[in-house]
N, C-alpha and C positions, 0 to 999 in steps of 0.2 A: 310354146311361147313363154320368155320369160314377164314375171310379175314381179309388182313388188313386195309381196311375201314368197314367191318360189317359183315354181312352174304350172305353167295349164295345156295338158292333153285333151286334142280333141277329135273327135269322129264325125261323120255325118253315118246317122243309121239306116239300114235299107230303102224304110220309106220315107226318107229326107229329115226328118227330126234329128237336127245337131244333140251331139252327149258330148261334154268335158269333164275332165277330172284336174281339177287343184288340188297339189300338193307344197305342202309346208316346208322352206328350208329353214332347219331352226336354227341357222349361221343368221339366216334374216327376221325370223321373228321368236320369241321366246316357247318353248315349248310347254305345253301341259297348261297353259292358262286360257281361261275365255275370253279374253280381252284378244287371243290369234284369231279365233271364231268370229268374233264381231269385223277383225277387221278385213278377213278373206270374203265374209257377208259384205260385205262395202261397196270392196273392190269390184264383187261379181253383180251385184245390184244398180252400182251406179254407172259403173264402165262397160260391162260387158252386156247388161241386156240394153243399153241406147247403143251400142254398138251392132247385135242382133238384129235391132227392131228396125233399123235402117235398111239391112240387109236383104228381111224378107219380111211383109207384115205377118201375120198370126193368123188375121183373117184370110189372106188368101191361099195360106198352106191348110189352111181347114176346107177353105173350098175346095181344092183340087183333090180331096180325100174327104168325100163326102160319105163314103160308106165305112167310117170309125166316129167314135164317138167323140165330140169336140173337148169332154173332159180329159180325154186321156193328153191334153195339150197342157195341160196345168202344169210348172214347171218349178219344181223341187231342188232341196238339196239336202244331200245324203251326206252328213259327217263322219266317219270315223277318226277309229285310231289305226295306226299304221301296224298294229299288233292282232285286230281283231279279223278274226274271223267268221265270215257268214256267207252263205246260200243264197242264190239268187231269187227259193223263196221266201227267207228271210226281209228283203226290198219287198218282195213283192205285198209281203203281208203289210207293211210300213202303210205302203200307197194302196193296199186295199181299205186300209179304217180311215185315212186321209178324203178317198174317194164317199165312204159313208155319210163320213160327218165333213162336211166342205166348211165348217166353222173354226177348224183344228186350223191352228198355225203349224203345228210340231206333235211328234209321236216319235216315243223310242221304243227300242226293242229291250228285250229281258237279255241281260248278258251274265254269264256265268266264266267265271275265272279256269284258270287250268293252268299247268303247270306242270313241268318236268320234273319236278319234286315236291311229294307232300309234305309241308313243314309248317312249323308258324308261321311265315308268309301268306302263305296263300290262306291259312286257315282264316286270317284276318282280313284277308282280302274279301273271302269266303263270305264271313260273318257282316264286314259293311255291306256288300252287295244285297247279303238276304235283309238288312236294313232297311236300306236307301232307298234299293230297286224295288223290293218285292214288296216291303212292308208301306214305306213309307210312300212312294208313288203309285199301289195299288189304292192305298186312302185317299191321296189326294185326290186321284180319276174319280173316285167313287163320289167327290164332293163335287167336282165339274173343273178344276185347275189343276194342273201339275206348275209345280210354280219354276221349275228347270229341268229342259232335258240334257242328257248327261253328251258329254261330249264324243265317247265311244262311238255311240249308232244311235245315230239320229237322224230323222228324216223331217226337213220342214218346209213348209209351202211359201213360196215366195213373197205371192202377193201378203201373208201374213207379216212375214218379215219386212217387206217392205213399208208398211204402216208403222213400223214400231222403232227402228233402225235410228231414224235421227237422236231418241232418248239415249241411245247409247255410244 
């Protein structure tokens, strides 16, 4: 389907739980900024889950699947970058600490640069990351806030976003 930042890929999964994937065309929104994040969060929040929720309720696909757990319905969304690479147990560990603590709006992952050649680029790539990621958002978790997750790999819980979404 087209959107109005790009296109939305969608599936329905074995046992009936729809998956989509939004992608960014940066002819239609500018690339590398937060301000595409908010508004692809918008689009997918305002339009597409009253469009879902019409479709099927929540509660009655939890009924007819009564031998899973009703949290694994909880309904997320995975940002990347269109560069990164990750493991499907990479998600999984995302939506494993999300599942712990049900207060998390958002959790990212540790990402680590790489590069087809070692040079000054990457070494300063290198050097923000161990910054940002490793130094500066291990402190923050450790105090109870990460004040922003990175736009790379990030995974954040809807209903979190949803509370917060009109400030932005």
């Amino acid at each position: 389907y087209i959107t109005p930042y790009g296109i939305q890929l969608q599936w329905v999964l074995d046992f009936g739980m729809p998956f989509f994937i939004h992608l960014k065309d940066p002819n239609k929104v500018k690339p590398k900024k937060r301000w595409s994040q908010v508004m692809y969060m918008a689009y997918v929040l305002n339009y597409r889950m009253k469009k879902t929720a019409k479709k099927i309720a929540p509660q009655t696909l939890i009924d007819q699947l009564p031998a899973i757990d009703p949290s694994i319905f909880d309904t997320y969304i995975l940002a990347t970058d269109a560069d990164m690479e990750f493991s499907p147990d990479s998600v999984q560990s995302l939506l494993d600490v999300c599942r712990v603590d049900r207060r998390l709006g958002g959790v990212c992952g540790r990402t680590h640069p790489v590069g087809q050649k070692a040079g000054p680029l990457i070494w300063y790539q290198m050097f923000e990351y161990a910054k940002d990621f490793w130094m500066i958002k291990s402190a923050q978790n450790v105090i109870g806030s990460v004040m922003c997750c990175p736009g790379c790999f990030s995974l954040y819980r809807v209903s979190a976003i949803r509370e917060v979404m009109a400030q932005y």
